[in-house]
Each structure stands twice: as C-alpha cells, then as structure tokens.
Residue frames as qw, qx, qy, qz and C-alpha x, y, z in Angstrom:
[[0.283, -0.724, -0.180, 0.603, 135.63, -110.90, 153.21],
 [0.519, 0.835, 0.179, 0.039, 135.45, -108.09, 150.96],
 [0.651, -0.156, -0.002, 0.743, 138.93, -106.58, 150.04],
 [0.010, -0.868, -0.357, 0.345, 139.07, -103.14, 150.55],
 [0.518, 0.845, 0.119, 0.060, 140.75, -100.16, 148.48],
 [0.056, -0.836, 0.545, -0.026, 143.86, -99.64, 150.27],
 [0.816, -0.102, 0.567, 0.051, 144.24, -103.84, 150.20],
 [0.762, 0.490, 0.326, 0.270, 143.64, -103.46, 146.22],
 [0.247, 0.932, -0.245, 0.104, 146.10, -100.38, 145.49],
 [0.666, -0.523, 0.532, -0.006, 148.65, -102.44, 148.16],
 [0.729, 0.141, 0.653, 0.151, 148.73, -105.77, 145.63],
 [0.669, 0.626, 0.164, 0.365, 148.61, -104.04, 142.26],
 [0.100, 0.913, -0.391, 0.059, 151.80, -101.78, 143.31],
 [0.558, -0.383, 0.715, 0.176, 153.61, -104.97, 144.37],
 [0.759, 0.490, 0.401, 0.151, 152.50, -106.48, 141.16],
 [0.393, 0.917, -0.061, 0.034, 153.95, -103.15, 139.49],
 [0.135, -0.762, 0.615, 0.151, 157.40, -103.24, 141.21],
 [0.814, -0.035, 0.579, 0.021, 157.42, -107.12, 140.87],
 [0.710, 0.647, 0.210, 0.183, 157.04, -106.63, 136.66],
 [0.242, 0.923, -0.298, -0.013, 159.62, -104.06, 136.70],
 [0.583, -0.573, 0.575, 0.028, 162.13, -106.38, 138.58],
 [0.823, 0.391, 0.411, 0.008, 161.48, -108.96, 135.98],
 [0.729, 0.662, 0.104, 0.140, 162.21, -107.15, 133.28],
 [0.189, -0.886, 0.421, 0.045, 165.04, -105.43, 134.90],
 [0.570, -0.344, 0.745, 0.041, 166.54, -108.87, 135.89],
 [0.720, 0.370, 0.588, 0.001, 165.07, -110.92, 132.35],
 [0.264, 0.922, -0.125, -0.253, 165.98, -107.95, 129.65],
 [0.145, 0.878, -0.410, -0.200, 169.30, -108.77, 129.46],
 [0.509, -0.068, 0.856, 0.064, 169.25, -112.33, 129.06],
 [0.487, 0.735, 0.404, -0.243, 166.87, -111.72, 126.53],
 [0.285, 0.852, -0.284, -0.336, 169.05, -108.99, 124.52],
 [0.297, -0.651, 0.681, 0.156, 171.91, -111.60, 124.83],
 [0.651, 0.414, 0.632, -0.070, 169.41, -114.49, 123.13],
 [0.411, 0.834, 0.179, -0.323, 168.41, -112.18, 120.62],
 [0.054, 0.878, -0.367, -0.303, 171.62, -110.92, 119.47],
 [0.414, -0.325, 0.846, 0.091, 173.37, -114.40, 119.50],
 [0.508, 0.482, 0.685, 0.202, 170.52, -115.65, 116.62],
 [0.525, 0.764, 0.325, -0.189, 170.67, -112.30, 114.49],
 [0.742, 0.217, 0.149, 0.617, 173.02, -111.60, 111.74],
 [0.414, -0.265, -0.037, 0.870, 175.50, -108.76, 111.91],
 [0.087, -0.337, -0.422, -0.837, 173.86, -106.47, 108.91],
 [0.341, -0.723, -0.491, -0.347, 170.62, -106.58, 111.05],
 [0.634, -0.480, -0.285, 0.535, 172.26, -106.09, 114.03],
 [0.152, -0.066, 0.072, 0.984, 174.07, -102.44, 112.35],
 [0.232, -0.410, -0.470, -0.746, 170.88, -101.56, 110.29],
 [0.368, -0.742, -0.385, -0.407, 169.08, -101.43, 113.63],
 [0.130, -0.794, 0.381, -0.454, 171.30, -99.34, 115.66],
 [0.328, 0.409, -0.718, 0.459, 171.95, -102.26, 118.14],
 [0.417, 0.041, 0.517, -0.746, 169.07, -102.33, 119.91],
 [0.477, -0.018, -0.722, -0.501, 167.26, -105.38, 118.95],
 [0.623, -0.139, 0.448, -0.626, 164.07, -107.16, 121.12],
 [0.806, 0.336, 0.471, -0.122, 162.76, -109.29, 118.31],
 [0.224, -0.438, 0.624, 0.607, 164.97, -110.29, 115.36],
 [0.525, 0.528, -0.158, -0.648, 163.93, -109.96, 111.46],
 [0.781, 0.322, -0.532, -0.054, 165.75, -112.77, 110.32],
 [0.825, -0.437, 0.348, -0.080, 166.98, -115.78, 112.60],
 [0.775, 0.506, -0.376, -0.039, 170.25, -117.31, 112.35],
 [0.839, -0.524, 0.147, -0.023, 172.77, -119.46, 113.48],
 [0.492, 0.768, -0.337, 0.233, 175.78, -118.12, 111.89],
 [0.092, -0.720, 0.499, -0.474, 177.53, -117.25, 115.19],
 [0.634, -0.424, 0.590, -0.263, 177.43, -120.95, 116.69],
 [0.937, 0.326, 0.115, 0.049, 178.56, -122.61, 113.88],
 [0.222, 0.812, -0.354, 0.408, 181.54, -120.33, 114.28],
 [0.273, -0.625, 0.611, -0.402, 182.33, -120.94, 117.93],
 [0.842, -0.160, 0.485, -0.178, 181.20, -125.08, 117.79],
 [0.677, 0.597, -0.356, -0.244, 183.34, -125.71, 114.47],
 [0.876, 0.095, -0.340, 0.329, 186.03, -128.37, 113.98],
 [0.517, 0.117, -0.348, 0.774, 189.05, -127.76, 116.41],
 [0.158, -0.835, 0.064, -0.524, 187.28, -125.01, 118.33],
 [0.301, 0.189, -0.764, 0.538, 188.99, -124.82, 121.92],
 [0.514, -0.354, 0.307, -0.719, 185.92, -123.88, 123.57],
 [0.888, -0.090, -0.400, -0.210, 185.01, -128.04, 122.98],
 [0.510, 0.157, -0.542, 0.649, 188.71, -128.91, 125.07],
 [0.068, -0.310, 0.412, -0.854, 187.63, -125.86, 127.57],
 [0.777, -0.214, -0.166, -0.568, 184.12, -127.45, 128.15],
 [0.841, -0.271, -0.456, 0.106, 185.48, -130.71, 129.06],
 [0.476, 0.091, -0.602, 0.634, 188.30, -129.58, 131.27],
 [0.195, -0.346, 0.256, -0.881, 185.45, -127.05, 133.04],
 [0.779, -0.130, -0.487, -0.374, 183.40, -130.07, 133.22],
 [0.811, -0.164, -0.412, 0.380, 185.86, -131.95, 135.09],
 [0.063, 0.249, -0.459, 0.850, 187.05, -129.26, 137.03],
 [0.367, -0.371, 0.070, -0.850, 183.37, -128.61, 138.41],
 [0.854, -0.029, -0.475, -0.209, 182.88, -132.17, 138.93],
 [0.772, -0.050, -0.490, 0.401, 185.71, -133.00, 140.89],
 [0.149, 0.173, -0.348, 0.909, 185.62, -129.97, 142.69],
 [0.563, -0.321, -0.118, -0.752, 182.17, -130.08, 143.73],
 [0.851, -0.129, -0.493, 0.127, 182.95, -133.61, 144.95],
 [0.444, 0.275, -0.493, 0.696, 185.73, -132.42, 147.25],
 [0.262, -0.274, 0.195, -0.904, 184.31, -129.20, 148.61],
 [0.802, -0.350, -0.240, -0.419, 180.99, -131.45, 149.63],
 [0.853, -0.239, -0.460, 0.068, 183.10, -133.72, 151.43],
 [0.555, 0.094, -0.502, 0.657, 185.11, -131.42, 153.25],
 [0.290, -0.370, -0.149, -0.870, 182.52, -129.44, 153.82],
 [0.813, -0.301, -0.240, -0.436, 180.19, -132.12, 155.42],
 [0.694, 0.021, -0.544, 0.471, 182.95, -133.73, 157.21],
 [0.300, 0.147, -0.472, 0.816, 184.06, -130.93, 158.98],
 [0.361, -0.395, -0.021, -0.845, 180.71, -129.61, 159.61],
 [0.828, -0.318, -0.436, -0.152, 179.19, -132.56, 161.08],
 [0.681, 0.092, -0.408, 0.601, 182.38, -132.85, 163.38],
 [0.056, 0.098, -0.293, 0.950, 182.26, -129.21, 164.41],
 [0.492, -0.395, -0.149, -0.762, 178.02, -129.77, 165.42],
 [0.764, -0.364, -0.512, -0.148, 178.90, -131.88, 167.88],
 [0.287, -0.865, 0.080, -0.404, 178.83, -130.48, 171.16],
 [0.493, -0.833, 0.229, -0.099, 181.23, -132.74, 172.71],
 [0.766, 0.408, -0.055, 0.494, 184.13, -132.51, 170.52],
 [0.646, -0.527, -0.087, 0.545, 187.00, -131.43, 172.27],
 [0.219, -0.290, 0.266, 0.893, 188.19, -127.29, 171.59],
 [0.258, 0.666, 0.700, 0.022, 185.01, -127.29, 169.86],
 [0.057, 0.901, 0.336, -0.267, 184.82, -123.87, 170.49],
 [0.205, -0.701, 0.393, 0.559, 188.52, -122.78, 169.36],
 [0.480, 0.130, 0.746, 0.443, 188.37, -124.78, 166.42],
 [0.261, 0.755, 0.572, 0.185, 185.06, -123.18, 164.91],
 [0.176, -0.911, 0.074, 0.365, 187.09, -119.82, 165.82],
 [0.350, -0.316, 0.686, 0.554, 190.20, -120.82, 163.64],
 [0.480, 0.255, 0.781, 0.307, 187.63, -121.17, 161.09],
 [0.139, 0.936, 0.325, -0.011, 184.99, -118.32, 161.15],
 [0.490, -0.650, 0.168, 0.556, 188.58, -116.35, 161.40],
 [0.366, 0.059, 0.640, 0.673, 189.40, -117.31, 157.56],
 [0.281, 0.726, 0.591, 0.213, 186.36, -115.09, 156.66],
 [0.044, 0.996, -0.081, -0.001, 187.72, -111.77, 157.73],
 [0.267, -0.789, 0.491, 0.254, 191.23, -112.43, 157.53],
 [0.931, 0.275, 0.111, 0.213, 192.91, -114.00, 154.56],
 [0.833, -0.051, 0.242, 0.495, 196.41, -114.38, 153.07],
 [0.200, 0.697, -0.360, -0.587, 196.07, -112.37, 149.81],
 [0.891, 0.417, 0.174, -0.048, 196.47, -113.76, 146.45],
 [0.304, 0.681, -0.640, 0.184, 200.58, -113.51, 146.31],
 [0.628, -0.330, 0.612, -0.350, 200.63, -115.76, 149.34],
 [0.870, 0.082, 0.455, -0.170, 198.42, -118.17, 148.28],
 [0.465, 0.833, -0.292, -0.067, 200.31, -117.68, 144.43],
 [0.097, 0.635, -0.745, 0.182, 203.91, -118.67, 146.10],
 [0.390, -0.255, 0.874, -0.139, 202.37, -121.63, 147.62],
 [0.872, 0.477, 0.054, -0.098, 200.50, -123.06, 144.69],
 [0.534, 0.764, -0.357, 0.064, 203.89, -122.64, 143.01],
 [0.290, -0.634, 0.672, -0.250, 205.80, -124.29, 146.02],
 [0.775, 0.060, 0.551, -0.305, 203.55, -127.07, 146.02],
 [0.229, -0.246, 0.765, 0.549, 204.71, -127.34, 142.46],
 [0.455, 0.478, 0.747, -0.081, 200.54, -127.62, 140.95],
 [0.191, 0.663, -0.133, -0.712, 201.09, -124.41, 138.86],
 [0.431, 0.385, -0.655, -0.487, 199.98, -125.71, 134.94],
 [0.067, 0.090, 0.986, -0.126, 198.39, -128.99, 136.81],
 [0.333, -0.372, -0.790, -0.356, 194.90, -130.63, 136.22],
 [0.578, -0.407, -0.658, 0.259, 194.42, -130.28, 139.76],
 [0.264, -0.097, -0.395, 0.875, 194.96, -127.00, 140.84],
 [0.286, -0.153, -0.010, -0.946, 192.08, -124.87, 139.97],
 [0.649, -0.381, -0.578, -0.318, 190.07, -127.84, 141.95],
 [0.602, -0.156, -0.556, 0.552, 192.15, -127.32, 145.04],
 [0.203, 0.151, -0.137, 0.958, 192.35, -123.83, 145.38],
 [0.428, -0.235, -0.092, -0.868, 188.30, -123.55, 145.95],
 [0.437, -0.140, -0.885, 0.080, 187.77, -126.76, 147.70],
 [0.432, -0.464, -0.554, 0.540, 186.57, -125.12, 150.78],
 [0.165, -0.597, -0.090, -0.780, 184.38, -122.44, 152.02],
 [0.162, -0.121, -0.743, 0.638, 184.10, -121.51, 155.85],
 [0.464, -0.014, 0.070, -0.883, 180.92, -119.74, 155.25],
 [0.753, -0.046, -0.270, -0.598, 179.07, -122.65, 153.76],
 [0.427, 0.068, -0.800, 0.416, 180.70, -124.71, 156.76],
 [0.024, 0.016, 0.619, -0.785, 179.15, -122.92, 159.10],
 [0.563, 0.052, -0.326, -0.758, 175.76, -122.87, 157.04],
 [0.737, -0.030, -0.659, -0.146, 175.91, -126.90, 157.20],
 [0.294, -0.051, -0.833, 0.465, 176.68, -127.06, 160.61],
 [0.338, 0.107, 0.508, -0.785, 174.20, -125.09, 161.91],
 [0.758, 0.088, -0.450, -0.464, 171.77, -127.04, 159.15],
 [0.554, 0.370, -0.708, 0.237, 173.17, -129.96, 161.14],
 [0.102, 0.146, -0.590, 0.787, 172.76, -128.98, 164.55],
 [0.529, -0.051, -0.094, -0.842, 169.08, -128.00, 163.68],
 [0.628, 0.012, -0.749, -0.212, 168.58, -132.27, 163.81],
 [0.769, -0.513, -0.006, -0.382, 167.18, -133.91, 166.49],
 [0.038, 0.615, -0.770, 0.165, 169.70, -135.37, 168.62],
 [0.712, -0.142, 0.592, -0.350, 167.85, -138.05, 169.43],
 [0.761, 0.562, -0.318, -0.065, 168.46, -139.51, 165.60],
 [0.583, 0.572, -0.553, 0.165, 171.68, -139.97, 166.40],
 [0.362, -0.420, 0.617, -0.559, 171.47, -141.02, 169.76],
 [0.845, 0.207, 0.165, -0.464, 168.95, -143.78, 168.90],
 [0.747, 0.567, -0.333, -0.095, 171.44, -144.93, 166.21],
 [0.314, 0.528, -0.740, 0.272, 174.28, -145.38, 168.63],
 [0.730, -0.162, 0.455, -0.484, 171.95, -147.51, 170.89],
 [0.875, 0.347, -0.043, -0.336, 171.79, -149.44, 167.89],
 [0.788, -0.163, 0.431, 0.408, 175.15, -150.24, 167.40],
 [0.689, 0.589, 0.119, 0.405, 175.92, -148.15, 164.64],
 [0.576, -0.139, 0.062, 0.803, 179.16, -145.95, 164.07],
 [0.115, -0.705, -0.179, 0.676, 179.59, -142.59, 163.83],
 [0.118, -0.338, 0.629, 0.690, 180.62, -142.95, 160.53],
 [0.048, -0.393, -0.799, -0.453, 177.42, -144.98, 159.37],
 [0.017, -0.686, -0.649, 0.327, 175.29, -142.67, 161.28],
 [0.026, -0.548, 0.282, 0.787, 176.84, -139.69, 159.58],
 [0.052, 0.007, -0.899, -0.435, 176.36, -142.04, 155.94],
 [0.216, -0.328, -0.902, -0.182, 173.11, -143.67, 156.22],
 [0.287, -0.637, -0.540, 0.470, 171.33, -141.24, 158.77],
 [0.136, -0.667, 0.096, 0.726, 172.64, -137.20, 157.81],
 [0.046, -0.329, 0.472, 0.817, 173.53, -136.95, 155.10],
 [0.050, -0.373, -0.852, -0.364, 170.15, -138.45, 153.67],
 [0.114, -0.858, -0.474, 0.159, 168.15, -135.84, 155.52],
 [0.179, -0.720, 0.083, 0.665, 170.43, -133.07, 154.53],
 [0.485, 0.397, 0.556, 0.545, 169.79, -133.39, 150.80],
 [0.128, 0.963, 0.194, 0.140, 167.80, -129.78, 150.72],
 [0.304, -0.835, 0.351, 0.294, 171.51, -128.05, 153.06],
 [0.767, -0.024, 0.591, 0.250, 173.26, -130.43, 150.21],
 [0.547, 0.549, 0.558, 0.297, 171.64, -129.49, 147.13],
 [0.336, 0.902, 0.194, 0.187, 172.21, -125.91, 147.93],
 [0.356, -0.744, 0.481, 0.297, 175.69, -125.56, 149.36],
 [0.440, -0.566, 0.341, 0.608, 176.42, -127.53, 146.45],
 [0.395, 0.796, 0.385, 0.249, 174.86, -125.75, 143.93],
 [0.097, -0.994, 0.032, 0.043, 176.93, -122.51, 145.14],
 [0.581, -0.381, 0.613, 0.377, 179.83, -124.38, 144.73],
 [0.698, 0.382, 0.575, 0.191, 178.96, -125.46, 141.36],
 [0.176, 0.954, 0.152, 0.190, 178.44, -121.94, 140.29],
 [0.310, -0.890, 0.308, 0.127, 181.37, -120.91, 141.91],
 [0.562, -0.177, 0.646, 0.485, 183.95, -123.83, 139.91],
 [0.533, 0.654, 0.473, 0.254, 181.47, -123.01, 136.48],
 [0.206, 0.954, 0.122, 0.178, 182.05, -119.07, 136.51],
 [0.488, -0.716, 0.267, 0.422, 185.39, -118.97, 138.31],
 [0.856, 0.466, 0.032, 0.221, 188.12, -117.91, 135.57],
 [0.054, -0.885, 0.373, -0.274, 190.67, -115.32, 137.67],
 [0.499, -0.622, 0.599, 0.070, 192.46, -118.17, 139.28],
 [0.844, 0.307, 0.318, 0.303, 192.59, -120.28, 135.82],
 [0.097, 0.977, -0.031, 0.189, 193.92, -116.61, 135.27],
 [0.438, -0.776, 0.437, -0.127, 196.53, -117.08, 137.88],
 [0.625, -0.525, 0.578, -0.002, 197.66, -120.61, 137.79],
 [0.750, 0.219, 0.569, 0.256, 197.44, -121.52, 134.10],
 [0.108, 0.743, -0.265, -0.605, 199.08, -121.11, 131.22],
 [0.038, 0.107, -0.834, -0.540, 198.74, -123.58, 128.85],
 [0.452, 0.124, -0.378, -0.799, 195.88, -123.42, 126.80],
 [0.592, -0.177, -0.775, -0.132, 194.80, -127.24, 126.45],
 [0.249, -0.439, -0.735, 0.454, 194.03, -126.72, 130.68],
 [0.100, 0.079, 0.265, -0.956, 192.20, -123.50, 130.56],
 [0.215, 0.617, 0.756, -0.030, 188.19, -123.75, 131.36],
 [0.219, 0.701, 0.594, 0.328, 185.61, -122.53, 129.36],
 [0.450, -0.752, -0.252, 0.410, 185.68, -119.18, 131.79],
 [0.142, -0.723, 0.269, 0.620, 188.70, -117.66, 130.20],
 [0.363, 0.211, 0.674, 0.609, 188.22, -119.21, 126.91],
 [0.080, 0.840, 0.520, 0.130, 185.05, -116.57, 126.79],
 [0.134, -0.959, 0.029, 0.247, 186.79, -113.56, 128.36],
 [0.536, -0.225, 0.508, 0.636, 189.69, -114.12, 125.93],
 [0.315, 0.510, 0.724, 0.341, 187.33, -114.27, 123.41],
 [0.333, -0.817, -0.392, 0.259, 186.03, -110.86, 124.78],
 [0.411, -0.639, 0.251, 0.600, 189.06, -109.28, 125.17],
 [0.474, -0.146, 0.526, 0.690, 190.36, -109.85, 121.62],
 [0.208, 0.500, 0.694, 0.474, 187.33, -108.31, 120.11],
 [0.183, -0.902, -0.292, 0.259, 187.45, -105.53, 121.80],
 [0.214, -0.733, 0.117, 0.635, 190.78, -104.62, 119.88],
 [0.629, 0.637, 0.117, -0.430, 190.98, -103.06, 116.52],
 [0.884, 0.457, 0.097, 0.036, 191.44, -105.05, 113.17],
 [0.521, 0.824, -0.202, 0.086, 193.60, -103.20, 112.28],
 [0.351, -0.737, 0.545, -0.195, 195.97, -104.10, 115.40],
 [0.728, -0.201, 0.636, -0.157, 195.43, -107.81, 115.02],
 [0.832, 0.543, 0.105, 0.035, 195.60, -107.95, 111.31],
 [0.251, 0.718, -0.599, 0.251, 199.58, -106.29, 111.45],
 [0.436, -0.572, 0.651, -0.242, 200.07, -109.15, 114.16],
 [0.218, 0.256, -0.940, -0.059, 198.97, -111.79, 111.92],
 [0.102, 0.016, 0.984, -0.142, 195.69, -113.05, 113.58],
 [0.024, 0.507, 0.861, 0.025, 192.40, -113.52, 113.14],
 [0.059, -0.200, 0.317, -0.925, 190.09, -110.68, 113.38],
 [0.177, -0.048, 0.850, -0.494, 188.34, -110.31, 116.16],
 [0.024, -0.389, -0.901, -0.190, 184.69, -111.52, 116.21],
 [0.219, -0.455, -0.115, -0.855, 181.79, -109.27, 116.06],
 [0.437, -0.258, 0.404, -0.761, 179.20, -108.71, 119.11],
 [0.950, -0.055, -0.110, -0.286, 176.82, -111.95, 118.08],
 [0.745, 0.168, -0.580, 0.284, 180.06, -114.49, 118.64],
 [0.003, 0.402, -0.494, 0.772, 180.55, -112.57, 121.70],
 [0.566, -0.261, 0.277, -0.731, 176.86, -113.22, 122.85],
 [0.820, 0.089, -0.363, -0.433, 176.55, -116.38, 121.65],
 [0.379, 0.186, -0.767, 0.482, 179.79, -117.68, 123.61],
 [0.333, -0.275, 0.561, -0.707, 177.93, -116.09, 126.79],
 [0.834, -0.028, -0.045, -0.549, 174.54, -118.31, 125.78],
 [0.811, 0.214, -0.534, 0.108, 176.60, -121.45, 124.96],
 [0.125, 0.357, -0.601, 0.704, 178.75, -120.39, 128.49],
 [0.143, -0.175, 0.557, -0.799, 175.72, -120.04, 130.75],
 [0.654, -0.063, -0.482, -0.579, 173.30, -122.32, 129.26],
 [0.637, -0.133, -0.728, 0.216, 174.04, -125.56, 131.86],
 [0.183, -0.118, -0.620, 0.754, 173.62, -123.44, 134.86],
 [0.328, 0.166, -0.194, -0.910, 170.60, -121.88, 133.48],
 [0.627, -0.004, -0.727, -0.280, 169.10, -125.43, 132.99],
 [0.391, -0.211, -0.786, 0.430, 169.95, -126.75, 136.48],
 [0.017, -0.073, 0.500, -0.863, 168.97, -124.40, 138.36],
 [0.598, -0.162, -0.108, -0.778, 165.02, -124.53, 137.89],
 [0.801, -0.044, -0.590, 0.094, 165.72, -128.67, 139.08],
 [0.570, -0.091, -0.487, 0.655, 167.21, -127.63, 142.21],
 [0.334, -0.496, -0.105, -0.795, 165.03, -124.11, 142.87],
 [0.692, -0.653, -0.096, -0.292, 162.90, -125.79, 145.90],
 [0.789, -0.380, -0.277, 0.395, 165.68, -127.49, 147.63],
 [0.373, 0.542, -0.087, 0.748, 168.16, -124.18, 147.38],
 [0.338, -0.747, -0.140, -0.555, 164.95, -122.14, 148.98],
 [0.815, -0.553, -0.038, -0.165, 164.52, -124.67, 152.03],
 [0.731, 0.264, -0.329, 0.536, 168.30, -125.28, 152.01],
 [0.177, 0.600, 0.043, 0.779, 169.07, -121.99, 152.43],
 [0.458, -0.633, -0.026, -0.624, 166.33, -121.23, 154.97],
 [0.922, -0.334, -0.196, -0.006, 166.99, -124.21, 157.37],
 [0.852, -0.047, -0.198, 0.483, 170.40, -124.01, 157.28],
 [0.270, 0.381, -0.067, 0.882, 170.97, -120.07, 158.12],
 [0.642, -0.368, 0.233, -0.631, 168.06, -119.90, 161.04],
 [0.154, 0.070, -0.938, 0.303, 168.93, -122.53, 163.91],
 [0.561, -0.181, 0.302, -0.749, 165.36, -123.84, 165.31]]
C-alpha cells in the first residue's frame, strides 16, 4: 500500500520530536563524560562548554580512586547496603503481596486498606527520626537497610501482578499435595521473574541513589554510602579556597573531580539497566493492568 503524504509528514515529525528527546535526555550524560576525561586548562580555555575534548585524560580518577580514598569504604558499604536491602524489600514485598492476592484471606479487604493508607498518609521524618533513635540503630550497619525495606506501592503492583495468574496453577498444585509455601517457592515466584526484575530494580535504584537518610541517621564516616560521599564532595567545592585554606583543608576540587565522581557514582546502574530493560517493560505492564 502506498503511504501517503500526511502518513509521511506524520512519521518524520515523530522522528523529529523523538531526536530532540534524545538529545535532551543523552546531552547531559554526555557533557558529564566529556568533562570527567578533560583537563582543567581545556576546560577554562573553552569557556566550559565542551562536546568533544582536545586532549583526553584521566587526571580526575586517579584523584578520586587513589590510596585511602573513602569513596573505595563508601562503595563497599553502598554495595552492601543495596544488597541486603534489595534482599529484604523483595521478600517482604512478595510475601505480603502474595498473601494479600488471595481472595480468601480473612479482612482481606481491611488489611490492603491499612496499607494503600501508608501512601497518602505518613508519619513525617521527626517521627520516624525518634524511632530509629529509640530503637537504638542510629550509626548502625543496619539502619539505612531498614528504613526503605518496604514500599506499599510496589506491593500493590505485585499483587495485582499476582492476581493476574491463573488460579488454576495453584489450585492444581494443592491437588498435588503441595504447600502453600512450596507453591508460592517453586510455582510464583518463578513466573514472576519479569514483576521481580522490575520491582526490584526500583528498589535497587532507590538503596543506590538514596543519601538523605544516610543524611539523617549517620554520622560516622567509615558507614556513609557512596551517595553522600559525592554530595559532600559537591558541597565542599562549591566553597571558596580561600575559606577552606584558613580552616586548614584541602582545597576543594575543580568541576572534572566533581563529574567524574558522578560517572564513577552512576556507572553500575547505567550498566544494569540495559540487562534488565525487557523484563522492567513487561514487568511494569503486567503488573499495573489486571487482565
């Protein structure tokens, strides 16, 4: 079938907005590259505004990956934070969801109310503050894995991802003789890899970039993740020499140490994600439209 003129003017303006998005959305990853491999002198001598860099170096990550840096310490402990907190959150997540998609669990309905509640109505962050600090986890290993364990949104995502299963699966199974527990194991959770992969990817992202409640509940240095080792980093180069040289420390680092922290920062999530791209999509889509 030929394609007609208002078909072809249709497709090359989506193309057009499409490219702009791109670059809109790609640009500044790009600048942040750029900068992070060119030395400072090129960096002044061309106003700041660099695409493609004259010379190529790697000044500014030999700086931030030296002996003793803390960002090595902040890596692992963000490591293990995202780890063990991605563990958790999955299992309390998938527990409860599974639980709350079966239709004849008792209060069923009041329960999933007590839950969808916690989205429009929270505590506050003094609350929650006084009971970290009750609980005694303030300056612990453990706290900035607790405090995000759990999301009612992407509860309600999995259940209805959940729900979306043929009941006859699990019906079939308990003919068999199996438990709820191995049907949940061996049965769910092996078809729910795609609601899996992307509830906990969003987690992931959400323990990797999180640094306001390492903000909140930590203060010693050797526990703080990567997160606020960068927006320290940030911070201190934003005031002038001259302030930090009468105090005695360092001055601060120029714009490339700045970018280069971000690359080195957002490289691992930047990696995964193109591994995990198709399940997310179908995650996503399955698990947010019941059918």
């Amino acid at each position: 079938m030929k394609t007609t003129w208002n078909e072809k003017t249709f497709v090359g303006l989506n193309y057009s907005i499409l490219t702009v998005i791109t670059l809109i959305i790609v640009l500044p990853f790009w600048y942040v590259l750029i900068v992070s491999v060119t030395p400072y002198s090129d960096f002044i001598e061309r106003n700041g505004f660099i695409l493609l860099p004259k010379q190529f170096s790697l000044e500014y990550y030999r700086y931030l990956l030296q002996d003793g840096s803390m960002l090595y310490k902040a890596y692992g402990t963000t490591i293990r934070n995202t780890a063990g907190g991605v563990a958790l959150a999955l299992f309390l997540t998938a527990t409860s969801a599974y639980a709350l998609a079966e239709k004849r669990l008792p209060g069923r309905k009041w329960i999933l109310l007590f839950f969808v509640l916690t989205l429009f109505f929270k505590g506050g962050t003094i609350p929650l503050y006084l009971t970290v600090k009750q609980l005694g986890l303030l300056d612990t290993n453990i706290v900035l894995i607790l405090v995000m364990a759990y999301s009612a949104f992407l509860m309600v995502i999995m259940k209805t991802f959940f729900e979306a299963m043929p009941e006859s699966l699990r019906e079939s199974a308990a003919i068999d003789g199996a438990s709820e527990l191995r049907i949940f194991w061996q049965i769910v959770l092996p078809l729910s890899r795609p609601a899996i992969t992307s509830i906990g990817l969003l987690y992931m992202v959400t323990y990797w970039n999180d640094f306001f409640n390492a903000l909140l509940y930590v203060s010693d240095w050797n526990k703080a993740p990567v997160q606020l080792v960068l927006r320290t980093i940030i911070a201190n180069s934003s005031l002038p020499p001259e302030l930090l040289e009468a105090a005695g420390t360092t001055p601060p680092p120029t714009v490339g140490i700045q970018m280069a922290c971000i690359v080195i920062v957002a490289l691992p999530m930047l990696v995964l994600y193109p591994f995990v791209q198709r399940h997310f999509q179908q995650g996503m889509m399955v698990g947010s439209i019941k059918g």
